[in-house]
C-alpha positions in Angstrom: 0.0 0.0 0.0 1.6 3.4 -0.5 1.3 6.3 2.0 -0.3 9.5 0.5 2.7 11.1 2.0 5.7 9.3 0.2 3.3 9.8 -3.1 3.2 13.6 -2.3 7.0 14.0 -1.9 7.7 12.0 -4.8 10.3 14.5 -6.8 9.4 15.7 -11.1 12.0 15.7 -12.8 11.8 18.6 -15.8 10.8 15.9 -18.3 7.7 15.3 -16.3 7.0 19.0 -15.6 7.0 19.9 -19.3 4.6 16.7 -19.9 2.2 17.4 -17.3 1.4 20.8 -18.3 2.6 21.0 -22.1 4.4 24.4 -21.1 7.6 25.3 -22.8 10.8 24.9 -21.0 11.3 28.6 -21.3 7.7 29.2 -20.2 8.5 27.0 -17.0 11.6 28.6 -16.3 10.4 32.1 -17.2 7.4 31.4 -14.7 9.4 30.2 -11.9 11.3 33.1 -11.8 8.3 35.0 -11.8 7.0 32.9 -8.9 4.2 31.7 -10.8 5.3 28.2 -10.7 6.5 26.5 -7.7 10.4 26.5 -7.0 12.5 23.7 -8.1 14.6 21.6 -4.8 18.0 20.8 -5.1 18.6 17.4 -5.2 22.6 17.1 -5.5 25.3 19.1 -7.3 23.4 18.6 -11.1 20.1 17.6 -10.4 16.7 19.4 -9.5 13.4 18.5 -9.5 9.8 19.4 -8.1 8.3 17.6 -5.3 4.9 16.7 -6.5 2.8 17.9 -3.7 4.2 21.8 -4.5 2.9 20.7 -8.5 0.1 19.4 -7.0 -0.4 22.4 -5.2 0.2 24.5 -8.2 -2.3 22.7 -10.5 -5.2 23.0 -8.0 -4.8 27.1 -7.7 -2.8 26.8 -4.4 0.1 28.5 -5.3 -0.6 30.5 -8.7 
């Protein structure tokens, strides 16, 4: 059975992001730094992603 909460934390990688939403990489980027789309997390020296309860977040109005 998985917990709600590992599923939420689960990390997007920019792949996904652009996927999910059919936005540009520019749009994404440009819309981050805008704060209109959540910030990406660190997860080591080359690699970021999104956890997915910040998308989720997003997608639902919580953070537009």
């Amino acid at each position: 059975m998985t917990n709600d909460n590992t599923q939420n934390n689960r990390i997007l990688r920019e792949p996904e992001i652009i996927h999910r939403t059919g936005l540009s990489r520019s749009t994404l980027l440009r819309w981050e730094k805008q704060g209109k789309f959540p910030k990406r997390r660190k997860l080591g020296s080359w690699l970021v992603g999104w956890l997915e309860s910040d998308f989720q977040a997003w997608l639902n109005g919580g953070d537009k």
